[in-house]
C-alpha positions as CSV (number, residue, x, y, z in Angstrom):
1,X,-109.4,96.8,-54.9
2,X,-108.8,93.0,-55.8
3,X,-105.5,92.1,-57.8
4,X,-105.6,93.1,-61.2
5,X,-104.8,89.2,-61.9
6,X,-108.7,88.9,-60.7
7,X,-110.2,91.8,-62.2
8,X,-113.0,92.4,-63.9
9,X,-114.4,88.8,-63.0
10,X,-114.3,90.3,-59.3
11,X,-115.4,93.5,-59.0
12,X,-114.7,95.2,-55.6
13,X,-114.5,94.1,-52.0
14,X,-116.0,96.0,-49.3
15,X,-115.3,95.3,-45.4
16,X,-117.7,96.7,-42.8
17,X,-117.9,96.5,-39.2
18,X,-121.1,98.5,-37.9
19,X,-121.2,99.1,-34.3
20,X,-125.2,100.6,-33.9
21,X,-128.0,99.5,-31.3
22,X,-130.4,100.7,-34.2
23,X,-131.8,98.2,-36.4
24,X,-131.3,99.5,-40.2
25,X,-131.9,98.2,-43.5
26,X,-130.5,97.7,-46.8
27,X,-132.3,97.8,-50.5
28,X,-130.3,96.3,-52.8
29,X,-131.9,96.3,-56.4
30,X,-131.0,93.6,-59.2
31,X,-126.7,94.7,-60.2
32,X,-126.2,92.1,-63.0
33,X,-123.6,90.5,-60.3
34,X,-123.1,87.6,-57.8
35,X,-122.5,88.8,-54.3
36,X,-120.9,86.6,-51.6
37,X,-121.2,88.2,-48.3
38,X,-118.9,86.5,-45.5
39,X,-120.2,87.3,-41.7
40,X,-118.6,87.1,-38.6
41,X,-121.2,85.9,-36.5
42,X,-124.1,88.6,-36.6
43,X,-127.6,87.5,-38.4
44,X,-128.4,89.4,-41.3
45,X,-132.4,89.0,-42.1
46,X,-133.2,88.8,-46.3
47,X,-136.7,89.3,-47.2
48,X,-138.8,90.6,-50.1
49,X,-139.2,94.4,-51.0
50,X,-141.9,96.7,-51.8
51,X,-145.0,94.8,-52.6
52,X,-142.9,91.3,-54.0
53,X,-144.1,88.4,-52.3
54,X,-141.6,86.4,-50.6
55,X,-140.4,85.3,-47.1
56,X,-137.7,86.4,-44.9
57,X,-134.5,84.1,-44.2
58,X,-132.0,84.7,-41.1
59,X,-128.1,84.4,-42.8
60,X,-124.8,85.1,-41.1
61,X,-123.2,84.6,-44.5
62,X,-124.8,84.6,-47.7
63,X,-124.4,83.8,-51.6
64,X,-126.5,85.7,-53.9
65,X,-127.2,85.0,-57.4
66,X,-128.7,87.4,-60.6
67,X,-131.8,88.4,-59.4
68,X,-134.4,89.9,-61.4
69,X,-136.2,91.6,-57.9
70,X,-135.5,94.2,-55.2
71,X,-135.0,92.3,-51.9
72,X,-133.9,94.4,-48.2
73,X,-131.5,93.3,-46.0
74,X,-131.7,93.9,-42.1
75,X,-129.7,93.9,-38.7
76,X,-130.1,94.8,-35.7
77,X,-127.0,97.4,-36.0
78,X,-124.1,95.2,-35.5
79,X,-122.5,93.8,-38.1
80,X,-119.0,92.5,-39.0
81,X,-117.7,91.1,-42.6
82,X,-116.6,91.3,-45.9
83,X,-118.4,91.2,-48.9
84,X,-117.1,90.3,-52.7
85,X,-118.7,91.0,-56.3
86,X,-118.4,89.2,-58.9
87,X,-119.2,89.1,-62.7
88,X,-121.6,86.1,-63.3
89,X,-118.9,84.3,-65.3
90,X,-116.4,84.4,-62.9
91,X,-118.7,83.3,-60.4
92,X,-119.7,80.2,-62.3
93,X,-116.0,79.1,-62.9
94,X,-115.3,79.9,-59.3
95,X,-117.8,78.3,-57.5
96,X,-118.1,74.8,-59.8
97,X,-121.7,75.5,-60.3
98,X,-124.0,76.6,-63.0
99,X,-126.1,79.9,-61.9
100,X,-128.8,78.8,-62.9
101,X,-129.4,76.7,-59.6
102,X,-128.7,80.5,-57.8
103,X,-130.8,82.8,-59.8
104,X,-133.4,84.9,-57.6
105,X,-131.8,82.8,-54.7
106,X,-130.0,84.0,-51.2
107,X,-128.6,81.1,-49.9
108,X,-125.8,80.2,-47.0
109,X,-122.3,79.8,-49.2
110,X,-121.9,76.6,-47.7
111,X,-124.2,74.9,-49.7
112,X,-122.3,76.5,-52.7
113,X,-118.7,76.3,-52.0
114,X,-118.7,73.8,-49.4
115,X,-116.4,73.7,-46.6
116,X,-113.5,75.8,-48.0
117,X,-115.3,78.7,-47.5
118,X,-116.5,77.9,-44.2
119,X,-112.1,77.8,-44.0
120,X,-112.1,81.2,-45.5
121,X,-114.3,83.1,-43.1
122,X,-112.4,81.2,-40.3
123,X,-108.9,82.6,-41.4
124,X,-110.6,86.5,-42.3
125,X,-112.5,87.0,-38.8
126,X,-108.9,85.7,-37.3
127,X,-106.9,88.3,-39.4
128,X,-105.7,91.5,-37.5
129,X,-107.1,94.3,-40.0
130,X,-108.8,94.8,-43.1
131,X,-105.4,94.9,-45.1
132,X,-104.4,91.4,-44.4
133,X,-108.4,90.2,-45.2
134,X,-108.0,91.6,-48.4
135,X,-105.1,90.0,-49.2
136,X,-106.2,86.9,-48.0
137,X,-109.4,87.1,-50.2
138,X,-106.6,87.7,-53.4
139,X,-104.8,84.5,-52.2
140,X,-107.9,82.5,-51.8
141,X,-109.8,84.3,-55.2
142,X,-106.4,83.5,-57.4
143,X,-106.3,79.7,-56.0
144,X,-109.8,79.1,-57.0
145,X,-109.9,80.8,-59.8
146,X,-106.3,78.4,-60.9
147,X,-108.0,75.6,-59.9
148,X,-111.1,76.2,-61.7
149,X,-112.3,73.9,-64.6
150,X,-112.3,75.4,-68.3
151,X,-115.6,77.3,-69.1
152,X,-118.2,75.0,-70.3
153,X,-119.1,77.4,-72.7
154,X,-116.1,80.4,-73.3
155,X,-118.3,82.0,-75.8
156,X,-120.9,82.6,-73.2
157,X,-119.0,85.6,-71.2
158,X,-118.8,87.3,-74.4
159,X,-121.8,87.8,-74.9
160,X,-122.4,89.0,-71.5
161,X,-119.6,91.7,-72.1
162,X,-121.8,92.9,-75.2
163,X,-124.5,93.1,-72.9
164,X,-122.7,94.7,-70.3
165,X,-121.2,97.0,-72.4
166,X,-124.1,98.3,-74.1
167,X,-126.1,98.6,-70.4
168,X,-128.7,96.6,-71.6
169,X,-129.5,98.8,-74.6
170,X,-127.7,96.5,-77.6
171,X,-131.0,94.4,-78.9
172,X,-131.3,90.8,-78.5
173,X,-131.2,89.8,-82.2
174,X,-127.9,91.9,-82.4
175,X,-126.0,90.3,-79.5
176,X,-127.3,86.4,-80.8
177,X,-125.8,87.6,-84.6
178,X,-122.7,88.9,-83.4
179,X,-121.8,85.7,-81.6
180,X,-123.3,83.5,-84.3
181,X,-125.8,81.8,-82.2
182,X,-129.5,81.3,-82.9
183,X,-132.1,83.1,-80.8
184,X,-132.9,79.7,-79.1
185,X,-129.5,78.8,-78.6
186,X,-128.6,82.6,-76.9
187,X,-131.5,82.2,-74.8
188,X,-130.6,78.6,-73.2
189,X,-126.5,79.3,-73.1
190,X,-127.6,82.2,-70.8
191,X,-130.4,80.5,-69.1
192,X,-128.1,77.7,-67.7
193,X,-124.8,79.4,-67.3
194,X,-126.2,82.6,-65.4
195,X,-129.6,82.1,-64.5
196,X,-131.6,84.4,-66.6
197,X,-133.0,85.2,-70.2
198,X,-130.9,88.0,-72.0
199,X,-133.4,90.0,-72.2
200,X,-134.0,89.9,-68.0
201,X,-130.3,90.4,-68.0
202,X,-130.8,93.3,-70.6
203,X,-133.6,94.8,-68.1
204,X,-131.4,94.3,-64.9
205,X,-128.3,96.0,-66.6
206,X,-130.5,99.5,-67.8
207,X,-132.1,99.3,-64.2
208,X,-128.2,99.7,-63.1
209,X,-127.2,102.2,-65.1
210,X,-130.5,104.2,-64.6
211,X,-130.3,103.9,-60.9
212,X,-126.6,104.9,-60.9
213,X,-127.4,108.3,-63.3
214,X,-130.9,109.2,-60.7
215,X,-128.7,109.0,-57.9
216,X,-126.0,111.1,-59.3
217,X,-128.0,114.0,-59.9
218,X,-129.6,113.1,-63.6
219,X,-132.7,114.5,-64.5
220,X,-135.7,111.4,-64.7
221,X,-136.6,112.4,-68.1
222,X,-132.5,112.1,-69.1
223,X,-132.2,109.4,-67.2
224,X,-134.9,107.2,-69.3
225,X,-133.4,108.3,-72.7
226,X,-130.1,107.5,-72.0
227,X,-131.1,104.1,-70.7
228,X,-133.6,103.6,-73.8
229,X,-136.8,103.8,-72.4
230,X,-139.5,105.1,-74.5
231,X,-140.2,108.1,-71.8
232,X,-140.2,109.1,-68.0
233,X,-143.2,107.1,-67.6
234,X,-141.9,103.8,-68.7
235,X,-138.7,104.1,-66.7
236,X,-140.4,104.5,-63.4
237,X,-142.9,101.4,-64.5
238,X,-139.8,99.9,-65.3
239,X,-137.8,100.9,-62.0
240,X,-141.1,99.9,-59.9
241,X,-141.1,96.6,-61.5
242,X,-137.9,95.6,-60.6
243,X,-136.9,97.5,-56.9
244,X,-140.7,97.4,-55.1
245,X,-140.7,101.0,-55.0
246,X,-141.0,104.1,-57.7
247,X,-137.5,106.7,-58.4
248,X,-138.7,109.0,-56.0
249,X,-139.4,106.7,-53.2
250,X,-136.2,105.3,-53.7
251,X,-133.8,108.6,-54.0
252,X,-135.6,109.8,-50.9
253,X,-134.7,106.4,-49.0
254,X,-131.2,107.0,-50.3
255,X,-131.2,110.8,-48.2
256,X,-132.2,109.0,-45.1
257,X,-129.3,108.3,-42.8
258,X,-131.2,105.4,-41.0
259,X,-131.7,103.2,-44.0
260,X,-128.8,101.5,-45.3
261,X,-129.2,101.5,-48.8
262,X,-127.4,100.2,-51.7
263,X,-127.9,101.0,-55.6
């Protein structure tokens, strides 16, 4: 768990060390979050899911941005790292660079943060145990995030909190009166600070939400009124759309212990 001084721009950390001659894969789905992944040397293949066009890159670290597609990530069973979330906001402050340059990008973090993160992974592969990494990514996290610039735009991560808070549900027209903001205005603020239209950002965040209800037992049907689709149908459209593959394709990946799979 990251220091509370950092929360909820960061959202979680997660180490892994994976020790397998198997080659697996991962599907990760659109979050609504900014993922930097740093690697300790192992290559970590990023290509495009389901039917999505797209070619395959070879990483050992990556920086993600909002994506509005499904993509898989591969190895050939050995992997060793640590990988941080982030709130879009707290990414933009962070890293000194609008999101809208990373949006439905994967790209190495170098070309992002430069060479202090190349530092960073350097002093994490050298630390003795997970413990001390953490607590060298709360060191590192708190120092950026102090010698970050002012937003740009403060009002801008408010309305991604009335987003966020809604899962995608609260309508467009609502969040732009709420903050005072024209339509046009709403739709370029979030355009150049994160990447994406609200309303994408609306789709990605009731993808989330409907993802995390199928996998924890909800029924489809429940799952698409909660999330405000119109019926079952439009969800799994919906889901399809967005992941490469339908709800049941994807719960049944999710019982198979030689995918790695992330919702």
């Amino acid at each position: 768990m990251p220091d509370a001084r950092l929360r909820p721009g960061v959202g979680a950390y997660r180490g892994f060390r994976l020790t397998g001659e198997r080659p697996r894969e991962r599907l990760v789905v659109p979050s609504g979050k900014v993922s930097l992944l740093i690697g300790f040397g192992h290559e970590i293949r990023v290509g495009p899911a389901g039917r999505h066009p797209g070619r395959t890159a070879v990483h050992t670290s990556l920086v993600s941005g909002l994506h509005t597609r499904a993509r898989v990530l591969g190895h050939a069973g050995r992997l060793h790292g640590v990988e941080v979330t982030l709130a879009p906001w707290a990414a933009q402050r962070m890293f000194g660079t609008p999101l809208g340059e990373l949006a439905d990008t994967v790209t190495d973090p170098v070309d992002v943060l430069g060479r202090r993160v190349e530092d960073l992974r350097e002093a994490l592969a050298a630390a003795p145990d997970w413990r001390e990494r953490f607590a060298l990514l709360d060191r590192t996290l708190l120092r950026w995030s102090a010698d970050a610039r002012p937003a740009r735009e403060p009002g801008a991560r408010g309305a991604w909190d009335l987003l966020v808070r809604s899962s995608g549900t609260l309508p467009i027209r609502e969040v732009a009166a709420r903050t005072g903001w024209s339509m046009g205005h709403l739709e370029t603020l979030f355009r150049r600070e994160f990447g994406l239209t609200p309303k994408r950002v609306a789709r990605i965040l009731r993808l989330r939400r409907a993802t995390w209800l199928l996998t924890t037992g909800s029924r489809p049907v429940d799952a698409a009124i909660a999330c405000g689709f119109y019926d079952q149908s439009h969800l799994s459209r919906e889901f399809t759309a967005l992941t490469g593959v339908t709800p049941g394709r994807f719960l049944a990946a999710r019982a198979d212990t030689s995918v790695w799979l992330a919702g």
